[in-house]
Backbone and ligand atoms as CSV (ligand in chain L), in Angstrom:
chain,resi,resn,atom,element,x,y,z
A,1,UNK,N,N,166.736,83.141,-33.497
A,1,UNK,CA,C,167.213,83.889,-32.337
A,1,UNK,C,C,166.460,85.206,-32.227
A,2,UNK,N,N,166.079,85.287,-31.325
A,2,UNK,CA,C,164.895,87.314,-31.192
A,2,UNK,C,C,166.097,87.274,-29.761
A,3,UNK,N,N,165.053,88.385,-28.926
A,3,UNK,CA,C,165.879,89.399,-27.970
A,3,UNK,C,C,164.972,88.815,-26.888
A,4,UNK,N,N,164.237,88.070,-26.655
A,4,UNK,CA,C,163.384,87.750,-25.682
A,4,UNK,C,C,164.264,86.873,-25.050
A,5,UNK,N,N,163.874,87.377,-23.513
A,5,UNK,CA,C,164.613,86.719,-22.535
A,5,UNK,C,C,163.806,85.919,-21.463
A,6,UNK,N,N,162.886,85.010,-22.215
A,6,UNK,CA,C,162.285,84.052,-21.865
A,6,UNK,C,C,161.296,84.277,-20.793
A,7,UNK,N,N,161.270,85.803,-20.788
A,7,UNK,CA,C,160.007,86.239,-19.500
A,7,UNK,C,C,160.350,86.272,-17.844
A,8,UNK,N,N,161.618,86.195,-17.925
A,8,UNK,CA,C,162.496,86.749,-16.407
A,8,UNK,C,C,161.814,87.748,-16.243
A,9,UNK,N,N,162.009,88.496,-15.013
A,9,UNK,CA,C,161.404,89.462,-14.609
A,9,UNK,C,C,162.642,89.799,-12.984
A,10,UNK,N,N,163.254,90.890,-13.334
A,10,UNK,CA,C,164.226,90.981,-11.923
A,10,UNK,C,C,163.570,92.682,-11.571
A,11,UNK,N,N,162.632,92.366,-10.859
A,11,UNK,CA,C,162.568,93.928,-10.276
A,11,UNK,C,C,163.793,94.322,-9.279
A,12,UNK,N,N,163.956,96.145,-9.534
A,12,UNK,CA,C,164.856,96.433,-8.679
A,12,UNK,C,C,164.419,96.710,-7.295
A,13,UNK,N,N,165.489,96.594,-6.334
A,13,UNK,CA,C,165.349,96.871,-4.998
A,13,UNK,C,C,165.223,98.117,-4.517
A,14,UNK,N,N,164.570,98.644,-4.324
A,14,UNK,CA,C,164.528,100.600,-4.031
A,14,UNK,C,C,164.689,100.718,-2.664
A,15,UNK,N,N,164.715,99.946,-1.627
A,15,UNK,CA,C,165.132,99.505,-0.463
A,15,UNK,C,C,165.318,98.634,0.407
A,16,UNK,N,N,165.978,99.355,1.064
A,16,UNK,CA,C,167.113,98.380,1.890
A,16,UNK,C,C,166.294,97.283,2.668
A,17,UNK,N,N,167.185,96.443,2.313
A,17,UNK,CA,C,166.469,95.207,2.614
A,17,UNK,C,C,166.615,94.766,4.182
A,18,UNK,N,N,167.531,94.977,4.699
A,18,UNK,CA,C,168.208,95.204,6.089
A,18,UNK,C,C,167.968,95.894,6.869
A,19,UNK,N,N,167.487,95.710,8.080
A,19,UNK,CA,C,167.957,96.783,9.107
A,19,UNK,C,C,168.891,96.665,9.710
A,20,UNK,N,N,169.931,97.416,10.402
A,20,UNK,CA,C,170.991,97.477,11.522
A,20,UNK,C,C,170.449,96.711,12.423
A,21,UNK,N,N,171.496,95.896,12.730
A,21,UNK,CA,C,171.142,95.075,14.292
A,21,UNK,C,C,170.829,95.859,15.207
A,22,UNK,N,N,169.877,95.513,15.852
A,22,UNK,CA,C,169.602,95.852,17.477
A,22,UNK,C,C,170.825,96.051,18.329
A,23,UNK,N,N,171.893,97.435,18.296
A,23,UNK,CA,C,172.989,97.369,19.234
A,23,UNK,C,C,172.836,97.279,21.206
A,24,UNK,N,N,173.696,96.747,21.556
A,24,UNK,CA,C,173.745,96.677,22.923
A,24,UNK,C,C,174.581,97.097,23.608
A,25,UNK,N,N,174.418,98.035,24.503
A,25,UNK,CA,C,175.420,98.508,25.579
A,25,UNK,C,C,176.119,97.799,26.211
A,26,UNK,N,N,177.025,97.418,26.573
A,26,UNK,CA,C,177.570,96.959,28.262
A,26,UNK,C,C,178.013,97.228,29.639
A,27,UNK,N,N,177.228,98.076,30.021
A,27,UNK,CA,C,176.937,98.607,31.533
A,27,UNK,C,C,177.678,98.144,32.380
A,28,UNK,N,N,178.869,98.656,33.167
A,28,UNK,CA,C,179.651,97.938,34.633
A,28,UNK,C,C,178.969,98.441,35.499
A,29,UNK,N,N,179.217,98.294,36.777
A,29,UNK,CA,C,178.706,98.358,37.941
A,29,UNK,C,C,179.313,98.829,38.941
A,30,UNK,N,N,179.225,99.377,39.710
A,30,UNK,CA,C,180.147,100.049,40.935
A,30,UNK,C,C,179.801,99.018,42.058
A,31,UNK,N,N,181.069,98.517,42.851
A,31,UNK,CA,C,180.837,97.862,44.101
A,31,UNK,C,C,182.268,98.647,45.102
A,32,UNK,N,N,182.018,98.137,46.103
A,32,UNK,CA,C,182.652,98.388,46.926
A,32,UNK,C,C,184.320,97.487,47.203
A,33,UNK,N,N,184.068,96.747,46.736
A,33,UNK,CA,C,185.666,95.935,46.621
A,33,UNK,C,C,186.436,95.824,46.037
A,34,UNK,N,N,185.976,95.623,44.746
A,34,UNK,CA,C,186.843,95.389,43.086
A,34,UNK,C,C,187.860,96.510,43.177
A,35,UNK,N,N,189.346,96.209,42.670
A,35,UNK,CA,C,190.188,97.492,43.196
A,35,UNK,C,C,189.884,98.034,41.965
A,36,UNK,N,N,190.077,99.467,41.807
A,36,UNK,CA,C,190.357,100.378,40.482
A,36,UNK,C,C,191.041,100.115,39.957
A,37,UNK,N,N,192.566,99.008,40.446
A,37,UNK,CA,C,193.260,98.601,39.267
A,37,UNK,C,C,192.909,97.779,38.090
A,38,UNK,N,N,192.003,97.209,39.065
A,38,UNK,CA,C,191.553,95.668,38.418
A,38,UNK,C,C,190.775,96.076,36.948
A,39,UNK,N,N,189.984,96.540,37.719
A,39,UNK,CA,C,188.473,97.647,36.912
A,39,UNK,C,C,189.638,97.886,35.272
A,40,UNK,N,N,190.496,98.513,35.923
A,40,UNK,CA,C,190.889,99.331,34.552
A,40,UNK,C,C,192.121,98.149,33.621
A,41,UNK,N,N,192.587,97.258,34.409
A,41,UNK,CA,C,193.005,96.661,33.378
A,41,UNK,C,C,191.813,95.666,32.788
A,42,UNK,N,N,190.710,95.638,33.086
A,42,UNK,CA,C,189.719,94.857,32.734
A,42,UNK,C,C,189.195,95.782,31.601
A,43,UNK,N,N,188.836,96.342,31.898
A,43,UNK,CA,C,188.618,97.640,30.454
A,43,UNK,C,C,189.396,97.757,29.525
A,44,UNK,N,N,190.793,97.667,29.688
A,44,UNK,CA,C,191.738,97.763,28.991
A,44,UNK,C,C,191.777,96.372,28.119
A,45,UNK,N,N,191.701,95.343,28.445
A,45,UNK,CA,C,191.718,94.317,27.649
A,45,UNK,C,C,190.344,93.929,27.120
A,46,UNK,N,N,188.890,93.513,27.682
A,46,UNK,CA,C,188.164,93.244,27.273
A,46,UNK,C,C,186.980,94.072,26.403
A,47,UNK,N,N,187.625,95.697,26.639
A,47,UNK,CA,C,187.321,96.647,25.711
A,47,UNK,C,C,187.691,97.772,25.097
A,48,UNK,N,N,189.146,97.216,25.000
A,48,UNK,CA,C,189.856,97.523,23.900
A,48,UNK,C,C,190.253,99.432,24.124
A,49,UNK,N,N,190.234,99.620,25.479
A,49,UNK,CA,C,190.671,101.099,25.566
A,49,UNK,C,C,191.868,101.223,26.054
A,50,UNK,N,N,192.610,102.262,25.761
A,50,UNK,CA,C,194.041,102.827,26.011
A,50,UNK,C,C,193.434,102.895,27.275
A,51,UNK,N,N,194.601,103.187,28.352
A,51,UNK,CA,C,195.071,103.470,30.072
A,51,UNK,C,C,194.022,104.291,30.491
A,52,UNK,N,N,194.483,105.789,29.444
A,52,UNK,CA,C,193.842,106.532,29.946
A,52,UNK,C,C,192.278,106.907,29.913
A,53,UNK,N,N,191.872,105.639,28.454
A,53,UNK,CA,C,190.039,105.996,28.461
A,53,UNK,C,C,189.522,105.138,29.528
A,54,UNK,N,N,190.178,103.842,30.010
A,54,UNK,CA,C,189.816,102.719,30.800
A,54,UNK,C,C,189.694,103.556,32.001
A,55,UNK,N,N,190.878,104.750,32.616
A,55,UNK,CA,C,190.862,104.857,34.076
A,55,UNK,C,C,189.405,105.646,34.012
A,56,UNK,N,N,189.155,106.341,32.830
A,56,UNK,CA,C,188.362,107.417,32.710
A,56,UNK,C,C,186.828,106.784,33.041
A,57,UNK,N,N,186.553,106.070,32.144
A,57,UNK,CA,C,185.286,104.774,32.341
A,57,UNK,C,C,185.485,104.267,34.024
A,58,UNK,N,N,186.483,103.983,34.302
A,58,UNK,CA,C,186.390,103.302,35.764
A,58,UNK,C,C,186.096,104.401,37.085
A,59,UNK,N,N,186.693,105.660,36.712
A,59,UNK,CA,C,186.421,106.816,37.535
A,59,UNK,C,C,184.362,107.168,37.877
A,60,UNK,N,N,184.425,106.749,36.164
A,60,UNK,CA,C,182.651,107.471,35.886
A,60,UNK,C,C,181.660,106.611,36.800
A,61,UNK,N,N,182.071,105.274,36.694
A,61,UNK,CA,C,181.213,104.055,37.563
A,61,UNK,C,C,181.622,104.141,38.692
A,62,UNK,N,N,182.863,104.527,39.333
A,62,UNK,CA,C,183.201,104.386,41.086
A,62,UNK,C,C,181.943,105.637,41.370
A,63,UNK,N,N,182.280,107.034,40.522
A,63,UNK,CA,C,181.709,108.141,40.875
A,63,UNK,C,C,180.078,108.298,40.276
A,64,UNK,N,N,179.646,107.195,39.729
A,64,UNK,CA,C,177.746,107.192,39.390
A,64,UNK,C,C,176.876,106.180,39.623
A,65,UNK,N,N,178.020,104.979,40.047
A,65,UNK,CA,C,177.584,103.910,40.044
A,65,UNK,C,C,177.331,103.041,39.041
A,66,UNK,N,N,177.249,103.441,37.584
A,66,UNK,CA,C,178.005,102.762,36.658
A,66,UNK,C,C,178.194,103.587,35.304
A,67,UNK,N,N,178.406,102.760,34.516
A,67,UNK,CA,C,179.055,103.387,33.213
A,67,UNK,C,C,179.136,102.030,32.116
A,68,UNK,N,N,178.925,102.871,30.949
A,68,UNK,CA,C,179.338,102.271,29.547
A,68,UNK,C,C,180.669,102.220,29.154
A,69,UNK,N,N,180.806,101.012,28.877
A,69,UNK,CA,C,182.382,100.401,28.692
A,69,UNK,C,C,181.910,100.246,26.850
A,70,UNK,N,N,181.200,99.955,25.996
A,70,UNK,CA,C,181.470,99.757,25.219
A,70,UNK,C,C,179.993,99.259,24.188
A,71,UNK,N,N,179.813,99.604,23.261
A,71,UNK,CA,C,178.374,98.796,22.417
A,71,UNK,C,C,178.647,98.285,21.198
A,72,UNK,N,N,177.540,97.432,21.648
A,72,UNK,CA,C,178.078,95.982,20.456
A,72,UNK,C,C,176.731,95.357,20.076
A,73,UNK,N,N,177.245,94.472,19.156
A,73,UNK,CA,C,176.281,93.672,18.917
A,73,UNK,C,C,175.611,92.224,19.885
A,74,UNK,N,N,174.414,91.945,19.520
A,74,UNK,CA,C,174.123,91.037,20.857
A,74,UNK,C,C,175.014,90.070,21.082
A,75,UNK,N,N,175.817,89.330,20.396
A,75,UNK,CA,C,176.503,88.255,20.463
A,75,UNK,C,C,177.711,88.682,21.036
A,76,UNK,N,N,178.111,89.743,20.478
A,76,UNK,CA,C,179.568,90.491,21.153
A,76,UNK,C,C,179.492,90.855,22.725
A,77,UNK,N,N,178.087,91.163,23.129
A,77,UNK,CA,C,177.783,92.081,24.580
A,77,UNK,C,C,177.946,91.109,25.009
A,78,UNK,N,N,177.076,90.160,24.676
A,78,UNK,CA,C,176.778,88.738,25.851
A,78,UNK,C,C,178.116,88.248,26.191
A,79,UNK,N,N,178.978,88.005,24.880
A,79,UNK,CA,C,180.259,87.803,25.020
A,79,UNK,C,C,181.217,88.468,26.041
A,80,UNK,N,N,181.507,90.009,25.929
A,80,UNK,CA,C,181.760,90.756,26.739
A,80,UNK,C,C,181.748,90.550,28.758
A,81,UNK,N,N,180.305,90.443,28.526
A,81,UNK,CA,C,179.717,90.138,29.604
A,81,UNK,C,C,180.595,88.484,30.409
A,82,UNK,N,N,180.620,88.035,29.882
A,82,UNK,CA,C,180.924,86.562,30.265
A,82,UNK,C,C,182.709,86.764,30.583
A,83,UNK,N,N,182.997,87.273,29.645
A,83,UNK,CA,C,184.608,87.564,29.877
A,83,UNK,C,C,184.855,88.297,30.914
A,84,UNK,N,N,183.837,89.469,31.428
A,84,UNK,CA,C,184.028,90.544,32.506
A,84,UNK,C,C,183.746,89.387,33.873
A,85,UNK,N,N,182.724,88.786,33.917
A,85,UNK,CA,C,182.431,87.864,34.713
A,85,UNK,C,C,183.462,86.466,34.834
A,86,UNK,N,N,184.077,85.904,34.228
A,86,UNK,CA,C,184.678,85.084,34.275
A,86,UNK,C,C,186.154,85.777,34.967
A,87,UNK,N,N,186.713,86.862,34.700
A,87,UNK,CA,C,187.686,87.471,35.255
A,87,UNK,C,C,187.351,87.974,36.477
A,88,UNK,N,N,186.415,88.546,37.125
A,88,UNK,CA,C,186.237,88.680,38.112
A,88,UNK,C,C,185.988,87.730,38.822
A,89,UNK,N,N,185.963,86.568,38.607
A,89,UNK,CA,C,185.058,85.011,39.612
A,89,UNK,C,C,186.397,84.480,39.983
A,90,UNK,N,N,187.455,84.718,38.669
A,90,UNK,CA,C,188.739,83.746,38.624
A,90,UNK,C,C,189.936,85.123,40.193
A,91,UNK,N,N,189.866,86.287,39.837
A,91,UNK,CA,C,190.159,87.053,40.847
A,91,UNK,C,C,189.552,87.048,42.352
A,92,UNK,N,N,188.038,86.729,42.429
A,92,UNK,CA,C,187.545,86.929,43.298
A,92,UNK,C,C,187.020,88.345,44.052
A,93,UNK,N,N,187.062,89.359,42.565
A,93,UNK,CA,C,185.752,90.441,43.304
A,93,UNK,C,C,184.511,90.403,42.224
A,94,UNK,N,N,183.960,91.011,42.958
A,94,UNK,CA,C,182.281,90.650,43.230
A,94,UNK,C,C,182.373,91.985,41.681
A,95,UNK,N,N,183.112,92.235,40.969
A,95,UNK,CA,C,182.803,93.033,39.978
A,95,UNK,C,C,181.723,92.688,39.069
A,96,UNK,N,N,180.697,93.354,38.714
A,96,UNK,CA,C,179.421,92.570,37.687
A,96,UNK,C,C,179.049,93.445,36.630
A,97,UNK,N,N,178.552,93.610,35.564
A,97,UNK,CA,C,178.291,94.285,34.511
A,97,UNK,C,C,177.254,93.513,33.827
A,98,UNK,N,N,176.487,94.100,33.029
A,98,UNK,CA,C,175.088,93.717,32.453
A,98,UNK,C,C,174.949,94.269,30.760
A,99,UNK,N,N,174.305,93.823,29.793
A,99,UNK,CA,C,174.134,94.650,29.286
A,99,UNK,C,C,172.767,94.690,28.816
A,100,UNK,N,N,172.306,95.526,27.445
A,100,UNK,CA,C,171.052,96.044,27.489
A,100,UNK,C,C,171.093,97.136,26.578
A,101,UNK,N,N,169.757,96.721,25.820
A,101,UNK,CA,C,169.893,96.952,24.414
A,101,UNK,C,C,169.539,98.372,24.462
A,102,UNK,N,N,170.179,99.393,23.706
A,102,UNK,CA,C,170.455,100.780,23.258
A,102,UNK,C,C,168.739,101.750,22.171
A,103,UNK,N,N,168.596,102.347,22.764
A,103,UNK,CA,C,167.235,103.267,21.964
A,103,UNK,C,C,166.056,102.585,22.312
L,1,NFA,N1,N,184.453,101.407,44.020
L,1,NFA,C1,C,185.639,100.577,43.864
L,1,NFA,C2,C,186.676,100.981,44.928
L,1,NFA,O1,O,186.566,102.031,45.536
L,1,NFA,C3,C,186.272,100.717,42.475
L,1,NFA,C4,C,185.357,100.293,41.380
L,1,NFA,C5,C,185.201,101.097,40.254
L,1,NFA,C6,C,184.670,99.064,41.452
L,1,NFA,C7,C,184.375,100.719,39.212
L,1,NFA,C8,C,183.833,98.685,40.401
L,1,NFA,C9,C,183.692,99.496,39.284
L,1,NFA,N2,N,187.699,100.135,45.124
């Protein structure tokens, strides 16, 4: 028996092996029909804000033409996206949102 360990070799990692995902915004859109109620309970559920950050987000897009509801990862935005769109198609306003990757 000796101390030899058969010639393994584990170098250490001195860095990170990872980068952070590529995050993505999700951009709404200002139109002319979609009511402000709608807008804000749509915010309220599909991104996860209290009353008062949703009306706040829905105010910023009536008054700039749009606004950030929320950033995520690509799978989450796209997701996002589809849920904002699928609720508006099933209501019937023309509400639309996009998203688009951050830096
Ligand atoms: N501009 C819409 C209205 O006056 C409200 C709205 C806000 C629509 C934000 C879309 C996004 N009814």
């Amino acid at each position: 028996p000796t101390d030899d360990d058969g010639g393994s070799v584990v170098l250490e990692r001195r860095t990170q092996k990872t980068k952070p995902p590529q995050m993505y915004q999700v951009v709404m859109l200002n139109d002319d029909y979609t009511p402000m109620e709608f807008v804000v309970v749509v915010i309220q559920e599909f991104f996860n804000k209290d009353r008062e950050t949703a009306t706040q987000i829905m105010l910023k897009i009536h008054l700039d033409g749009k606004g950030i509801c929320g950033v995520y990862s690509r799978d989450v935005a796209a997701t996002k996206v589809e849920q904002v769109q699928e609720a508006a198609r099933q209501a019937g306003h023309p509400l639309q949102c996009v998203s688009e990757p951050i830096e």
